[in-house]
N, C-alpha and C positions, 0 to 999 in steps of 0.2 A: 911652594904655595899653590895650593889647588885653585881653579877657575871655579866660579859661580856657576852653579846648575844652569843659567838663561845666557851665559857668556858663549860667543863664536869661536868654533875649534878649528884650529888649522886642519890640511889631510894627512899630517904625521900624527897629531893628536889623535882624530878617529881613527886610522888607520891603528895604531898601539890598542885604543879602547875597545873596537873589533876586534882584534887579533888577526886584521889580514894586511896583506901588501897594499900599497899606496896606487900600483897597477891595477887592483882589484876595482877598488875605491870609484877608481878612472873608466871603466871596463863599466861597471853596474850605472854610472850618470848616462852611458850611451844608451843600454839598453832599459834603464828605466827615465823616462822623463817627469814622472813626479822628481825626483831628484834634483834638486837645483842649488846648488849653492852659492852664494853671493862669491863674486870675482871684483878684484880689484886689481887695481893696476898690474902689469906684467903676468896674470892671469893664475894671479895667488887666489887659491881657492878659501872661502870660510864658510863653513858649517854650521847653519841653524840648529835649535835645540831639535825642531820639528825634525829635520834633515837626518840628527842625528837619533833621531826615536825610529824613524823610515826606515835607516840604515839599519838597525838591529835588527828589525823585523823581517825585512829583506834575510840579511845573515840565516838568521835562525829556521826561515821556511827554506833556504837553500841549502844549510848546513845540516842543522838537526832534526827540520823533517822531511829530508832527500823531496822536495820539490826541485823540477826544472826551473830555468829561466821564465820559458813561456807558462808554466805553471802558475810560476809567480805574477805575470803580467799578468795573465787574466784576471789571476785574484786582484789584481790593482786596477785593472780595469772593469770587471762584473760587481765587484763589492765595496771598492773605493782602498783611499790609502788607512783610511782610519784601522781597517781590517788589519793591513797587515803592521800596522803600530803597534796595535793589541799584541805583537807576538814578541812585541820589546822586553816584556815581563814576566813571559812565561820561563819560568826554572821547569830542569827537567822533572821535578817531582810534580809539576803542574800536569805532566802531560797524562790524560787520561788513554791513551791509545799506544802501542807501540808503533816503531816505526814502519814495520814490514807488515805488519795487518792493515796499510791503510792503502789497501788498493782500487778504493772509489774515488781517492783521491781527496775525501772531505775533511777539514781542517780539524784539527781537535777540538771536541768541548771547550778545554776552557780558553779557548780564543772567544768563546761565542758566536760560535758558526756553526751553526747547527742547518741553517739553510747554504753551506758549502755547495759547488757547485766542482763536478768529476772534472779529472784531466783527459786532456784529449784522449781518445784511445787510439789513435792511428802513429801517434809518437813513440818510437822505442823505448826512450829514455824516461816518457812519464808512464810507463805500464811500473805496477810494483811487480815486486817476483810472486810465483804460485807459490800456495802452502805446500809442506813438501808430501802429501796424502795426494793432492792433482799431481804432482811431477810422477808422482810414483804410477798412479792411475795411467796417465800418457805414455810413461816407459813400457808397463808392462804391455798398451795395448802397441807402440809400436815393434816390441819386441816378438807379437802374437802376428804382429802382419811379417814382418822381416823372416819367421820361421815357415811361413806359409810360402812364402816366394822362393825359400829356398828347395822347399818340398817340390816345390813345380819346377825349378831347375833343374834338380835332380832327378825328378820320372821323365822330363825330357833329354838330359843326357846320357840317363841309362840304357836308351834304347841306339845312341849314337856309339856310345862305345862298344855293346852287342855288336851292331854290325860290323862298326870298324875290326874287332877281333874275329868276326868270322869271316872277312875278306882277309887276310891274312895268311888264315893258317886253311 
């Protein structure tokens, strides 16, 4: 028998309805503190509907649009929670952006975020990857310096192994 859409989920419930571990569940109430779940005695957790709309939205900006942790927090701190609710509902055919074009970091349309705010840019893990026209650009120019330096190695050793060879013989 299915629960009522406004009934309290245990954390094996939402944990199965996200599809993630129960550690996860545990892990995202420390570092988000919108999170809150009602506790009851011996520190059984229950999940609000709201909790449980938070949680998918969480998921989805973590999973499916490779945001960081601290990505996510900011969005839950600069724009509120309601923002990232909005991404409870987003199917993938909602998404107007793909995932690796979104290197400003700004949320997709149809969240309604169009006043999105970039991810840190000092973060490793919140830079997106370059297109692969910049990577190529970058190779070819380090590959333009690595062959210059070898050039100058080699008019400077040229003239050490001259003379080595003519002390010698």
């Amino acid at each position: 028998m299915a629960k009522a859409a406004e009934a309290f989920r245990t954390i094996s419930e939402v944990a199965s309805d996200l599809d993630v571990p129960k550690h996860v569940l545990r892990f995202w109430e420390a570092k988000f503190p919108q999170i809150r779940p009602m506790k009851r005695g011996g520190g059984r957790r229950y999940y609000r509907p709201e909790d449980l709309e938070l949680l998918k939205g969480i998921r989805r900006l973590l999973h499916a649009e490779g945001y960081t942790i601290k990505g996510v927090q900011k969005i839950l701190r600069e724009q509120g929670v309601d923002q990232v609710k909005a991404f409870a509902h987003i199917t993938s055919a909602d998404k107007t952006k793909p995932r690796r074009g979104k290197a400003d970091g700004a949320l997709p349309a149809a969240a309604s975020a169009a006043n999105a705010q970039p991810k840190p840019a000092n973060s490793k893990a919140a830079r997106a990857p370059a297109p692969p026209a910049q990577i190529n650009l970058v190779l070819q120019k380090a590959i333009a310096e690595l062959k210059a330096c070898r050039r100058l190695l080699l008019d400077e050793a040229e003239p050490a192994v001259e003379s080595a060879r003519a002390g010698r013989g």
